[in-house]
Every structure is written in C-alpha cells, then in structure tokens.
PDB file of N, H, CA, C and O in Angstrom:
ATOM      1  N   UNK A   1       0.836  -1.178   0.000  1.00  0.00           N
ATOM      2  CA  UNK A   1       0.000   0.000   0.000  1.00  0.00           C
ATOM      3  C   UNK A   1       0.883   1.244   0.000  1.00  0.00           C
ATOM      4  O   UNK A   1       1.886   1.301   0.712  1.00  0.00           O
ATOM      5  N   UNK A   2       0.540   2.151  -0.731  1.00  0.00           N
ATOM      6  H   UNK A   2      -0.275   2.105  -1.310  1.00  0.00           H
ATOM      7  CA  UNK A   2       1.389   3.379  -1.076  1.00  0.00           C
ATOM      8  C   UNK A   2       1.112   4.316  -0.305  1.00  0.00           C
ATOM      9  O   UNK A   2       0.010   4.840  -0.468  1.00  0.00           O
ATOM     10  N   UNK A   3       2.114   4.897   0.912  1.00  0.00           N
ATOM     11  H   UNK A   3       3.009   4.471   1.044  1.00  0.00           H
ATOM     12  CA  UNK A   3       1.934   5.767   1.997  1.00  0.00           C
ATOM     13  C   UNK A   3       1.771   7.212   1.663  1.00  0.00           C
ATOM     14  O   UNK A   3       2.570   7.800   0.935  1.00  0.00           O
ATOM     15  N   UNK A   4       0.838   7.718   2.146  1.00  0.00           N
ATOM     16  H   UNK A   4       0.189   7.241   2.738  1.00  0.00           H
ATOM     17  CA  UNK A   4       0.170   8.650   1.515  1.00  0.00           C
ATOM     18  C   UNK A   4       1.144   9.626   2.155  1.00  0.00           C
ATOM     19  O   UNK A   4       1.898  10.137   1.327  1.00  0.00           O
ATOM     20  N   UNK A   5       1.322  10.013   3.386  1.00  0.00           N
ATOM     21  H   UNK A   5       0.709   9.598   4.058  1.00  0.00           H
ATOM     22  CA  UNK A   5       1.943  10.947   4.218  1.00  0.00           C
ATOM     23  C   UNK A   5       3.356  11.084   4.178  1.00  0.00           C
ATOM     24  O   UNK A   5       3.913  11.938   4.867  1.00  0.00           O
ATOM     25  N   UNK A   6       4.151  10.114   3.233  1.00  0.00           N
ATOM     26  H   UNK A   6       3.698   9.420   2.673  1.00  0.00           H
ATOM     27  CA  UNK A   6       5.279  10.050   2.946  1.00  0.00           C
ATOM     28  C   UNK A   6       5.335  10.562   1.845  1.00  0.00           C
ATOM     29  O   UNK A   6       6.119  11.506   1.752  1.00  0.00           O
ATOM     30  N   UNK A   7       4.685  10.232   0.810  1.00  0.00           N
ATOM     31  H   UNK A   7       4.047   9.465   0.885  1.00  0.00           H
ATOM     32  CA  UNK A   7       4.193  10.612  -0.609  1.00  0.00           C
ATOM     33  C   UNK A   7       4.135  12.417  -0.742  1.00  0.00           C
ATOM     34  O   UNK A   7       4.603  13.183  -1.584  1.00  0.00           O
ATOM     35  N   UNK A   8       3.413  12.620   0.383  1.00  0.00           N
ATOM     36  H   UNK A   8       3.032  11.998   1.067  1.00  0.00           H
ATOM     37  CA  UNK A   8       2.494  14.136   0.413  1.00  0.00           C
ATOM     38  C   UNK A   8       3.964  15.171   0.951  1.00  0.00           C
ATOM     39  O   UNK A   8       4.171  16.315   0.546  1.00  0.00           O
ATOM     40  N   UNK A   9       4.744  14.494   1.826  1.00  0.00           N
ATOM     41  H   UNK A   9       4.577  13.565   2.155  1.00  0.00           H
ATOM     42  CA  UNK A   9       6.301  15.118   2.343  1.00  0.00           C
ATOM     43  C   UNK A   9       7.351  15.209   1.006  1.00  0.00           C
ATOM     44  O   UNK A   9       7.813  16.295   0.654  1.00  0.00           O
ATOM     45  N   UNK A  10       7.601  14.209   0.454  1.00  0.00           N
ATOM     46  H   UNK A  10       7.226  13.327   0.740  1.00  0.00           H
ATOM     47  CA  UNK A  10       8.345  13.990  -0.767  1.00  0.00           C
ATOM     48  C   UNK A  10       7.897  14.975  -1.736  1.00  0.00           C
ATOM     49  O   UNK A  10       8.759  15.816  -1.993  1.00  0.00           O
ATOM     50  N   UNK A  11       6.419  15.153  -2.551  1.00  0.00           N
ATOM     51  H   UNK A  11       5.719  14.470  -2.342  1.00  0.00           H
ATOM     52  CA  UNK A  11       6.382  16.236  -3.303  1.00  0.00           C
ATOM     53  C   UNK A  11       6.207  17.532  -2.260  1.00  0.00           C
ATOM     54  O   UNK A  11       6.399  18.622  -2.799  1.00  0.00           O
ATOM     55  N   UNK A  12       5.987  17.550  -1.341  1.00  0.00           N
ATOM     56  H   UNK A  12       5.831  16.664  -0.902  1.00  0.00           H
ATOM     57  CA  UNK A  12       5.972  19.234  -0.881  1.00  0.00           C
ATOM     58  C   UNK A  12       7.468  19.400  -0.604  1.00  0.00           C
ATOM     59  O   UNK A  12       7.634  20.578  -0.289  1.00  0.00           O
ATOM     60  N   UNK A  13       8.481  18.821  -0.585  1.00  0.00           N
ATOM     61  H   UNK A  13       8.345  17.863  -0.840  1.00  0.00           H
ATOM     62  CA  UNK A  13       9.676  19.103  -0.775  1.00  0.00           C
ATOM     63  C   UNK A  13      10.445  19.011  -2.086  1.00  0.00           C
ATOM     64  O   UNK A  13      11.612  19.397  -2.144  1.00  0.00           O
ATOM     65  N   UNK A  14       9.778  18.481  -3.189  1.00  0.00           N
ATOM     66  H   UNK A  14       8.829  18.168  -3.142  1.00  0.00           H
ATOM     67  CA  UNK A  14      10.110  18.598  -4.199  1.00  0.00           C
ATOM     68  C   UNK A  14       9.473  20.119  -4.784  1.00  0.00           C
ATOM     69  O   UNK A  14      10.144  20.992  -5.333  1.00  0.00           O
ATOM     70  N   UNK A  15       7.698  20.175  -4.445  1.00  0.00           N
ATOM     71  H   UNK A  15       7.153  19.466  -3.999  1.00  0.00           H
ATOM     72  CA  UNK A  15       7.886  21.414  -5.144  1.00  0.00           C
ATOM     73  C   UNK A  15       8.155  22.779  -4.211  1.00  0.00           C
ATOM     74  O   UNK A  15       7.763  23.868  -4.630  1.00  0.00           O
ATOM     75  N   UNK A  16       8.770  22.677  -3.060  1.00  0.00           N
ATOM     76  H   UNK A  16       9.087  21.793  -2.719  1.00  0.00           H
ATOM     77  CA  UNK A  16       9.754  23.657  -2.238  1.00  0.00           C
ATOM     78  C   UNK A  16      10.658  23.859  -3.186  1.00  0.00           C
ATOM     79  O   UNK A  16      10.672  24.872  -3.886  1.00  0.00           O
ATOM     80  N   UNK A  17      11.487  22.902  -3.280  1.00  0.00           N
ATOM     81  H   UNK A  17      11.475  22.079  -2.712  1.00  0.00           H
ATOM     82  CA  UNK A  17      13.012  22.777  -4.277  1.00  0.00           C
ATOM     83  C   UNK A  17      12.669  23.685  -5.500  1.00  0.00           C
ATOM     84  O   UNK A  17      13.495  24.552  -5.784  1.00  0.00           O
ATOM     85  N   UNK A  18      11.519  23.575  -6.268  1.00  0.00           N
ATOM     86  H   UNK A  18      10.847  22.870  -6.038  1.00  0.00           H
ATOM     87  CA  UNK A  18      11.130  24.179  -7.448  1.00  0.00           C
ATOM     88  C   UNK A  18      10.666  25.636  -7.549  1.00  0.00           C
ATOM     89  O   UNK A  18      10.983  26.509  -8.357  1.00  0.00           O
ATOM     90  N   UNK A  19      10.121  25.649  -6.868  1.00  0.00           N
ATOM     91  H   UNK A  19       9.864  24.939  -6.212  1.00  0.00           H
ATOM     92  CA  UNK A  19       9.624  27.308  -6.097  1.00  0.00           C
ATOM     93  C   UNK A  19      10.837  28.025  -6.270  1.00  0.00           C
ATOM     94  O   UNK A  19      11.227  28.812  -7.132  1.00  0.00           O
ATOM     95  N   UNK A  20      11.425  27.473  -5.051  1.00  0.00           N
ATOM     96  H   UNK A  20      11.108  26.834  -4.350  1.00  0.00           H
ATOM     97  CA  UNK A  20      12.899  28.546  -4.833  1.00  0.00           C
ATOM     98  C   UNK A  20      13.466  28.623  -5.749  1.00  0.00           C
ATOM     99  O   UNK A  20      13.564  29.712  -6.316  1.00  0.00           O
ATOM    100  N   UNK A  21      14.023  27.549  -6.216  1.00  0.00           N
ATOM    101  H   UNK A  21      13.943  26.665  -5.755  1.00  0.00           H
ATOM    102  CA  UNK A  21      14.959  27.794  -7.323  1.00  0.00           C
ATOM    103  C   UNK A  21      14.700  28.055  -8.843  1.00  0.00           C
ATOM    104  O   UNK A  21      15.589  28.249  -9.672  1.00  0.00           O
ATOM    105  N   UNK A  22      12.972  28.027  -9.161  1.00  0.00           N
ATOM    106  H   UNK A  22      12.250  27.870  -8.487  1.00  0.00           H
ATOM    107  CA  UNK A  22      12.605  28.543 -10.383  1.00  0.00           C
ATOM    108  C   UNK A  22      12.640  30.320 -10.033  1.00  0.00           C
ATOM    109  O   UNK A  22      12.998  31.163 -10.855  1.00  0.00           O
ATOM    110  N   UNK A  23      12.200  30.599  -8.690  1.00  0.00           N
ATOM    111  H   UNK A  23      11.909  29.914  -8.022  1.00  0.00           H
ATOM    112  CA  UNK A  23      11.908  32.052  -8.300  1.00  0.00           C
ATOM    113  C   UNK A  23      13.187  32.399  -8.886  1.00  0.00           C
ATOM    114  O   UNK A  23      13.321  32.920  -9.993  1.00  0.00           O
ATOM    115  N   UNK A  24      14.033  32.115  -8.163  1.00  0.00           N
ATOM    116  H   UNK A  24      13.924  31.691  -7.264  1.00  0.00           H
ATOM    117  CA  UNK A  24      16.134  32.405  -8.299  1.00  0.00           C
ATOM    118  C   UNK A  24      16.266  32.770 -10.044  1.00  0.00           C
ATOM    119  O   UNK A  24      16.675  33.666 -10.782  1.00  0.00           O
ATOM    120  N   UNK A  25      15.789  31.769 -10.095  1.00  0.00           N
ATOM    121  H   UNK A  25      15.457  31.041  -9.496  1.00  0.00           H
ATOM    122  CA  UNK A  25      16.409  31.713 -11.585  1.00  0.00           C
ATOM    123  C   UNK A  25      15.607  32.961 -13.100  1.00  0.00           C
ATOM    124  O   UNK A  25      16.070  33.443 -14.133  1.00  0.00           O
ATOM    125  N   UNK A  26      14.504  33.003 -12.529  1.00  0.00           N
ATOM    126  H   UNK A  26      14.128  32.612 -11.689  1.00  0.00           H
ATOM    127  CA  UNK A  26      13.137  33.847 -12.905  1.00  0.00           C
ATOM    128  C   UNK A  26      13.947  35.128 -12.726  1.00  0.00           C
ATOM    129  O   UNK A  26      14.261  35.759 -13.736  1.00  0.00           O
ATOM    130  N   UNK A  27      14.274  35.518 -11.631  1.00  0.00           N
ATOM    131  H   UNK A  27      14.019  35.005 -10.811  1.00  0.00           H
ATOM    132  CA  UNK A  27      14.404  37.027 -10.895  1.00  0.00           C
ATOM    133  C   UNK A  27      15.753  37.058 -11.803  1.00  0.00           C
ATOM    134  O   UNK A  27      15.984  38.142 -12.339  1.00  0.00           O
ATOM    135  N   UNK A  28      16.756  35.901 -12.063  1.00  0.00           N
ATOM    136  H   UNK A  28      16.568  35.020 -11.628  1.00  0.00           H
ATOM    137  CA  UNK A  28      18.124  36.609 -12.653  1.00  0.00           C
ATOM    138  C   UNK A  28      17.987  36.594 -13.725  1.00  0.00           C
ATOM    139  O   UNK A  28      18.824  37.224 -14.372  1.00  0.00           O
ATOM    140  N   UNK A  29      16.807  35.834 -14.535  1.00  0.00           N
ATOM    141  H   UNK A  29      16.127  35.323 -14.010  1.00  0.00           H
ATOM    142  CA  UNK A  29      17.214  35.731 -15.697  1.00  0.00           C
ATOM    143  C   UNK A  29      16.375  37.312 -16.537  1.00  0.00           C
ATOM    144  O   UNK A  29      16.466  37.652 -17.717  1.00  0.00           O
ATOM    145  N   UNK A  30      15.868  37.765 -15.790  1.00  0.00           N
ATOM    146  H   UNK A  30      15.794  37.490 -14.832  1.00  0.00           H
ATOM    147  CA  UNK A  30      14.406  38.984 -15.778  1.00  0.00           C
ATOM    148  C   UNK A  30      15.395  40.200 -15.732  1.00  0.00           C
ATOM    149  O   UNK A  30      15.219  41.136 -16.512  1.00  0.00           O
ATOM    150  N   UNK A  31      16.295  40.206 -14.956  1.00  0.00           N
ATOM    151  H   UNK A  31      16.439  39.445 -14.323  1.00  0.00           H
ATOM    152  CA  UNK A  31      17.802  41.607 -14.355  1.00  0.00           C
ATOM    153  C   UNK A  31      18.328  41.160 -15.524  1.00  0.00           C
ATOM    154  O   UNK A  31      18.131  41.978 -16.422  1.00  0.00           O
ATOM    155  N   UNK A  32      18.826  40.342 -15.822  1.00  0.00           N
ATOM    156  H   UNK A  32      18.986  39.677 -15.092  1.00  0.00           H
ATOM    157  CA  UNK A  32      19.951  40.608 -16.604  1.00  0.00           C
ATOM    158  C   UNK A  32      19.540  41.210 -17.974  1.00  0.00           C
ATOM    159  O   UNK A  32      20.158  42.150 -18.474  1.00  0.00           O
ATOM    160  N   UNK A  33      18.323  40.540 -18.633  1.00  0.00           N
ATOM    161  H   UNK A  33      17.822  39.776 -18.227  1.00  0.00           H
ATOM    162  CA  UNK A  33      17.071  40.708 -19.631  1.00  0.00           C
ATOM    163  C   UNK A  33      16.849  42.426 -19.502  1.00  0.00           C
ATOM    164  O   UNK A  33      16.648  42.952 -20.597  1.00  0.00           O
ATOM    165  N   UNK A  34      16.858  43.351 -18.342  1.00  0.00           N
ATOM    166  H   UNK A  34      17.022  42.924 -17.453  1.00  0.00           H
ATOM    167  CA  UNK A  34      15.785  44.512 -18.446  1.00  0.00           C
ATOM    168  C   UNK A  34      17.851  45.173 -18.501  1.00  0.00           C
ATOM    169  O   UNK A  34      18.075  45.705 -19.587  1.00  0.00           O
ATOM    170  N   UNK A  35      18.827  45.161 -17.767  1.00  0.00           N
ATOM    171  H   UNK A  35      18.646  44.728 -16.884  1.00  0.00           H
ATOM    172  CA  UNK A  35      20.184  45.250 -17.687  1.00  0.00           C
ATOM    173  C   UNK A  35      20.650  45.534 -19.027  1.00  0.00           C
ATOM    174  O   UNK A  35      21.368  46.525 -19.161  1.00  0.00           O
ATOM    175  N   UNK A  36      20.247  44.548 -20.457  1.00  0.00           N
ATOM    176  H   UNK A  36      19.664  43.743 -20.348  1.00  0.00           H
ATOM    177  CA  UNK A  36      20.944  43.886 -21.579  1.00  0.00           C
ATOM    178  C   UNK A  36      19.496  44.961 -21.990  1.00  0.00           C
ATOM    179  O   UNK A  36      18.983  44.370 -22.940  1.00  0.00           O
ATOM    180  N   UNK A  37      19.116  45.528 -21.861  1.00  0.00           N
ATOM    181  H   UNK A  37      19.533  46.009 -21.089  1.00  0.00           H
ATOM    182  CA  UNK A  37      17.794  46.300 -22.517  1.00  0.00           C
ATOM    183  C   UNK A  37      16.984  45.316 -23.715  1.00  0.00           C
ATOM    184  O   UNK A  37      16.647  45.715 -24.829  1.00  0.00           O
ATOM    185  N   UNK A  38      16.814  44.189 -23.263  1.00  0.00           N
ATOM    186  H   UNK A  38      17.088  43.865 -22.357  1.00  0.00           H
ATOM    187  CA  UNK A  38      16.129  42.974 -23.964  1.00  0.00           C
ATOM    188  C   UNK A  38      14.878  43.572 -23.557  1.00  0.00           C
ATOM    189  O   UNK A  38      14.366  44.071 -24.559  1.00  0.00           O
ATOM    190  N   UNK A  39      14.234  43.727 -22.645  1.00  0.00           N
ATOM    191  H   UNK A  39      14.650  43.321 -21.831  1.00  0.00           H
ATOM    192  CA  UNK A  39      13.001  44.160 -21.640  1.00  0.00           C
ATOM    193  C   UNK A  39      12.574  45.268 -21.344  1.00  0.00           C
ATOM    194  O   UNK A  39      13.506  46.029 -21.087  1.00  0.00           O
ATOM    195  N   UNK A  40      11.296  45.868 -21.230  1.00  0.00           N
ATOM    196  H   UNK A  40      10.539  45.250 -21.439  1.00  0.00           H
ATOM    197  CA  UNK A  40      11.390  47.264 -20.730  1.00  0.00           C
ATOM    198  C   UNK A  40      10.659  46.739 -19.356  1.00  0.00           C
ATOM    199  O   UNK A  40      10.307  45.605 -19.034  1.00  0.00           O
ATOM    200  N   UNK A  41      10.545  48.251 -18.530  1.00  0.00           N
ATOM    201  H   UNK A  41      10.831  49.173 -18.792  1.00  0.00           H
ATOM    202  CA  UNK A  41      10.453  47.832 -17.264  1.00  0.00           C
ATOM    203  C   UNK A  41       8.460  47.575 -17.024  1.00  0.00           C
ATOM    204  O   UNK A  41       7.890  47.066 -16.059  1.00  0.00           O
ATOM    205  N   UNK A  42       8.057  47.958 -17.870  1.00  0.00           N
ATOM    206  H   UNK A  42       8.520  48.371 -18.654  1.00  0.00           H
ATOM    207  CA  UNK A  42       6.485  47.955 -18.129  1.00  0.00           C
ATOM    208  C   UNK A  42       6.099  46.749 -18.887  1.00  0.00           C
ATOM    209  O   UNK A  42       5.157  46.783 -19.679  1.00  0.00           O
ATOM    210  N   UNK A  43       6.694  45.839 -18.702  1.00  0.00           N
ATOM    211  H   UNK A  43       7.459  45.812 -18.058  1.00  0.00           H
ATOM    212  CA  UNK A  43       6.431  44.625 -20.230  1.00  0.00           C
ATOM    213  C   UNK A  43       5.460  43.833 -19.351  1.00  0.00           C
ATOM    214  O   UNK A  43       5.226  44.065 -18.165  1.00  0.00           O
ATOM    215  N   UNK A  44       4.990  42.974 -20.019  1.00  0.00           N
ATOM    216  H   UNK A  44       5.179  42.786 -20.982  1.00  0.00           H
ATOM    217  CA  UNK A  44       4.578  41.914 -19.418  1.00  0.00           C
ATOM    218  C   UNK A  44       5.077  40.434 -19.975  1.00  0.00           C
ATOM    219  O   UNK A  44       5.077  40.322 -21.201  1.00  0.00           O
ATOM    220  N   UNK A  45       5.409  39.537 -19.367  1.00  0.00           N
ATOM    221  H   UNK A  45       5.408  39.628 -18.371  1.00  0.00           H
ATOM    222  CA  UNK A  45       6.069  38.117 -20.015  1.00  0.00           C
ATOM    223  C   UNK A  45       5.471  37.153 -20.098  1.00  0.00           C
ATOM    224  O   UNK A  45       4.866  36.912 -19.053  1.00  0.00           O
ATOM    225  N   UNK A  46       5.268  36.136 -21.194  1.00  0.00           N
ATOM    226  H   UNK A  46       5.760  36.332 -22.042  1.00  0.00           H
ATOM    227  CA  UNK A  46       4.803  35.159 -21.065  1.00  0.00           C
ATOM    228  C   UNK A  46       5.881  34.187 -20.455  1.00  0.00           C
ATOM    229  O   UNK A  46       7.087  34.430 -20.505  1.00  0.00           O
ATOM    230  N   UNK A  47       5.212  32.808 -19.744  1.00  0.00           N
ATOM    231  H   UNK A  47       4.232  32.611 -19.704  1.00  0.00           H
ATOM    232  CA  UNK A  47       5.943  32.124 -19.389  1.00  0.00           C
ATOM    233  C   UNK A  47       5.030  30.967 -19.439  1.00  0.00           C
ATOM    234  O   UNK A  47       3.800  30.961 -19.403  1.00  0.00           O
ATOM    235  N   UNK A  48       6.136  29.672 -19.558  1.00  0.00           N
ATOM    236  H   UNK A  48       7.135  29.677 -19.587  1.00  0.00           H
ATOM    237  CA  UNK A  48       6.105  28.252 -19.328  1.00  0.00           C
ATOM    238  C   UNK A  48       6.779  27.640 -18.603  1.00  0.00           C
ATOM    239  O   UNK A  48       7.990  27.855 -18.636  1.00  0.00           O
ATOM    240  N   UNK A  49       6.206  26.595 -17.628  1.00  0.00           N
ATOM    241  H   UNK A  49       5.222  26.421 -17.601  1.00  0.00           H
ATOM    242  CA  UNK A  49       6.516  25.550 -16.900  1.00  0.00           C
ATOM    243  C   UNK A  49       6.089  24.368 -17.523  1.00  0.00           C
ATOM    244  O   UNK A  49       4.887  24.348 -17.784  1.00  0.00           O
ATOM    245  N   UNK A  50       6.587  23.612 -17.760  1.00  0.00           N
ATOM    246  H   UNK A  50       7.565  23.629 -17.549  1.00  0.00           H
ATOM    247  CA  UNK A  50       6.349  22.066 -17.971  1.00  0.00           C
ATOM    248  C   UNK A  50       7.001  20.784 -16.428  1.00  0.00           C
ATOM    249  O   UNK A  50       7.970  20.212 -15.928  1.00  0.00           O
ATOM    250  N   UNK A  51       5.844  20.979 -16.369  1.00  0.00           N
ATOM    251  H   UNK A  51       5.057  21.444 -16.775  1.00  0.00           H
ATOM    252  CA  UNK A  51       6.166  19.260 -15.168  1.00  0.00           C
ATOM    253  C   UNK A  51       6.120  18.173 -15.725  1.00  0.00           C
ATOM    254  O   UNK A  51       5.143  17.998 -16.454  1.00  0.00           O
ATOM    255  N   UNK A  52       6.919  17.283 -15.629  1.00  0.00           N
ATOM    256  H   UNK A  52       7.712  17.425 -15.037  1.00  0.00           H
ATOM    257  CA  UNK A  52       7.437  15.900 -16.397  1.00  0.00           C
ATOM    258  C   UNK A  52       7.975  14.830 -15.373  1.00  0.00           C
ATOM    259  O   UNK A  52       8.934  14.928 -14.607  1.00  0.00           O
ATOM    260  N   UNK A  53       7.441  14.189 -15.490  1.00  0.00           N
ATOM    261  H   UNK A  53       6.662  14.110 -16.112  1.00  0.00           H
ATOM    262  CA  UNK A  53       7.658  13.111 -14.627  1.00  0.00           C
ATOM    263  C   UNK A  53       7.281  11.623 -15.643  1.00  0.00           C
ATOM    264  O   UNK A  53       6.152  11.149 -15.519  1.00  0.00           O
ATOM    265  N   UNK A  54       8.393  10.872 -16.732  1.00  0.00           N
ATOM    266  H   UNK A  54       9.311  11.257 -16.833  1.00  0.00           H
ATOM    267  CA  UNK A  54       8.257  10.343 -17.361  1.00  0.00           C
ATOM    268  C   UNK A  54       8.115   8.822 -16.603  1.00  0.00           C
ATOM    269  O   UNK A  54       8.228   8.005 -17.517  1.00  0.00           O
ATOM    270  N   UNK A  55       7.989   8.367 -15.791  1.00  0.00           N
ATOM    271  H   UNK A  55       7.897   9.031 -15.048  1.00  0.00           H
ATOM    272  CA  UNK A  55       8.180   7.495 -14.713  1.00  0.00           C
ATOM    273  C   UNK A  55       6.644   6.685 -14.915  1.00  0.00           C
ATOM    274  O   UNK A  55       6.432   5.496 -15.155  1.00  0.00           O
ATOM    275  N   UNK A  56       5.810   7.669 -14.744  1.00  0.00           N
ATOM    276  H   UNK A  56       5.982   8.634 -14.549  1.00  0.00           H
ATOM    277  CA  UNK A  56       4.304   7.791 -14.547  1.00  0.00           C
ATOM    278  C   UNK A  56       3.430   8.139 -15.896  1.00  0.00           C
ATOM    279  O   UNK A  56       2.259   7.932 -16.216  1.00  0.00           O
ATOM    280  N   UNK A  57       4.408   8.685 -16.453  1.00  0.00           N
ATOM    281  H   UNK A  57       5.359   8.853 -16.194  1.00  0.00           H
ATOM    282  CA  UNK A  57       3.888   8.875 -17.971  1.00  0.00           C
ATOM    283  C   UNK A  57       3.233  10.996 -18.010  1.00  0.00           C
ATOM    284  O   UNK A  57       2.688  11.652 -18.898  1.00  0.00           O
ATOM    285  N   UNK A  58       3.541  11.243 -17.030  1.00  0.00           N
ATOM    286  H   UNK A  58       3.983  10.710 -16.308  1.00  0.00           H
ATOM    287  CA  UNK A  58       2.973  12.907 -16.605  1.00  0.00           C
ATOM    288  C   UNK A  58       3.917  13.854 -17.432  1.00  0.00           C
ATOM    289  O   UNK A  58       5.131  13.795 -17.632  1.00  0.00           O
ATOM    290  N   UNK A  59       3.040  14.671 -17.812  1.00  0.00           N
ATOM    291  H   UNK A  59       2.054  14.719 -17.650  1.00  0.00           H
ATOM    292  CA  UNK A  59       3.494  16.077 -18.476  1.00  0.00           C
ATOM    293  C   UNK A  59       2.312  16.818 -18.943  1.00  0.00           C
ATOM    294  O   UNK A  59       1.496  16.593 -19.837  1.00  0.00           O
ATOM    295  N   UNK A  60       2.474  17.931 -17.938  1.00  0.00           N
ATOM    296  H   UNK A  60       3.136  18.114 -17.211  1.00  0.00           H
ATOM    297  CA  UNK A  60       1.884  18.587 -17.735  1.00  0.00           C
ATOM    298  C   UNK A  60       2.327  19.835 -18.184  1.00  0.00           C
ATOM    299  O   UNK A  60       3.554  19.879 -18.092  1.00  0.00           O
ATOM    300  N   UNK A  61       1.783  21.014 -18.693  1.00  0.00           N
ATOM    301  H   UNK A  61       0.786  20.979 -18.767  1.00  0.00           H
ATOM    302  CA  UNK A  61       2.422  22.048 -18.904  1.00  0.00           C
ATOM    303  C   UNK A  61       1.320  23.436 -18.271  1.00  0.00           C
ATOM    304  O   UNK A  61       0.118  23.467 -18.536  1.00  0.00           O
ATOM    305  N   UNK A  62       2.007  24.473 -17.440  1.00  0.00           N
ATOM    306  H   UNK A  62       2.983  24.449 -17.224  1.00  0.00           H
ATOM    307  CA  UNK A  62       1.572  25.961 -17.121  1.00  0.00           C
ATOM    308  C   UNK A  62       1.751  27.038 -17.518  1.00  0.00           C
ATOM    309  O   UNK A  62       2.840  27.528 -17.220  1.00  0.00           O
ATOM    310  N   UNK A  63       1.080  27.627 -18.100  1.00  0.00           N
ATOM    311  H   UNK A  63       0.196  27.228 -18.342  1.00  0.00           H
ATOM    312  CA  UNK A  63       1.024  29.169 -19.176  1.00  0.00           C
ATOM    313  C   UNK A  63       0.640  29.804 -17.649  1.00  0.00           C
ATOM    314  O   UNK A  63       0.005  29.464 -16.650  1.00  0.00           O
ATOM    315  N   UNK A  64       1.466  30.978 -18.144  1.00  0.00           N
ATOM    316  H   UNK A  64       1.981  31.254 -18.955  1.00  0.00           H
ATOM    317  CA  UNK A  64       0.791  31.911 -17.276  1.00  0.00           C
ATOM    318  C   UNK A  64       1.771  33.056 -17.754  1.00  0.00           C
ATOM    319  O   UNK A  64       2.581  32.832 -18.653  1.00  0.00           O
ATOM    320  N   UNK A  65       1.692  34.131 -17.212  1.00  0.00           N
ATOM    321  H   UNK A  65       1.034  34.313 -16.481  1.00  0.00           H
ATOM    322  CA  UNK A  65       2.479  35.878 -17.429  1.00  0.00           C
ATOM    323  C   UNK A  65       2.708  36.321 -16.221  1.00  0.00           C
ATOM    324  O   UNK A  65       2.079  36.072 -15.193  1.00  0.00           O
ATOM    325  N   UNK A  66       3.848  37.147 -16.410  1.00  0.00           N
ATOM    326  H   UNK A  66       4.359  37.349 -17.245  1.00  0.00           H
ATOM    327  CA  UNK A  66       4.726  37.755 -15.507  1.00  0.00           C
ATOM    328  C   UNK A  66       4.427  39.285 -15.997  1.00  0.00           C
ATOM    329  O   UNK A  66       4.844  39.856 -17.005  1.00  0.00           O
ATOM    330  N   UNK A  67       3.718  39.681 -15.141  1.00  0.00           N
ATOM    331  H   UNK A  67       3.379  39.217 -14.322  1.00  0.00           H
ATOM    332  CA  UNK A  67       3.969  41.347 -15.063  1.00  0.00           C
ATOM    333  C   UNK A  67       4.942  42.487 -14.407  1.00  0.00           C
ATOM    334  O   UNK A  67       4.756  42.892 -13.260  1.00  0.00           O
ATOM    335  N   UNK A  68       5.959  42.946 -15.214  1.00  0.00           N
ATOM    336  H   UNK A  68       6.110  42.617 -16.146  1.00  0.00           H
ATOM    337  CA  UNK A  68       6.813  43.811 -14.358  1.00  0.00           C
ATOM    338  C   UNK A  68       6.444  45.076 -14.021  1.00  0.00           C
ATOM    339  O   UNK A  68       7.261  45.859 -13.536  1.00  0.00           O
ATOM    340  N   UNK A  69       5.139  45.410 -14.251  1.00  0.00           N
ATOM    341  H   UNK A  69       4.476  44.773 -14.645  1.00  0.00           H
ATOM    342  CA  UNK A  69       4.412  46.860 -13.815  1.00  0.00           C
ATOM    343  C   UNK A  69       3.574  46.805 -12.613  1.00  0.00           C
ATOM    344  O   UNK A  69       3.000  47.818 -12.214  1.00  0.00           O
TER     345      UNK A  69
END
C-alpha cells in the first residue's frame, strides 16, 4: 500500500526545491534581460513551466504571465 503521508512530504519538498529555485532563476534571468535592454520595465512576459515526470507517464504544462508593472 502506497503511503500517503510520505508521498504528500516527498512532493511538498520537491515542489519547495522548485519554487525557490525557479523564483532564483526567474528574478536573474528577468535583471539581466531589463540590464541587456532585452526588456522594458512595463512589459509583461509570457511564461512556461512544464512538469514531467516520465516514470508515470505525466506532463503537464503551465502558461501563465509575468507582469513587471
């Protein structure tokens, strides 16, 4: 039987891990982008996440936008 409360610890520390370090990576890759005048400071961004977990057969993908105004 597949433990649910072990299960439920494992991804909330997996998507901890993802949070932070997509935030990290979001925020530098956004400075260096508006820095390199790629960006203005009023833009708005599209963005993608894809969750993949080929194990299980999962892929999932999240649209969403980033507003810098």
């Amino acid at each position: 039987m597949l433990n649910e409360e072990v299960l439920n610890i494992e991804i909330r520390k997996f998507l901890k891990k993802v949070g932070i370090t997509s935030q990290r990576e979001i925020e530098n890759s956004i400075r260096n982008a508006f820095n390199q005048s790629i960006i203005k400071k009023d833009q708005i961004l599209e963005a993608t996440i894809v969750l993949e977990i080929p194990t299980v057969k999962l892929k999932y993908t999240i649209d969403g936008k980033i507003s810098l105004a």
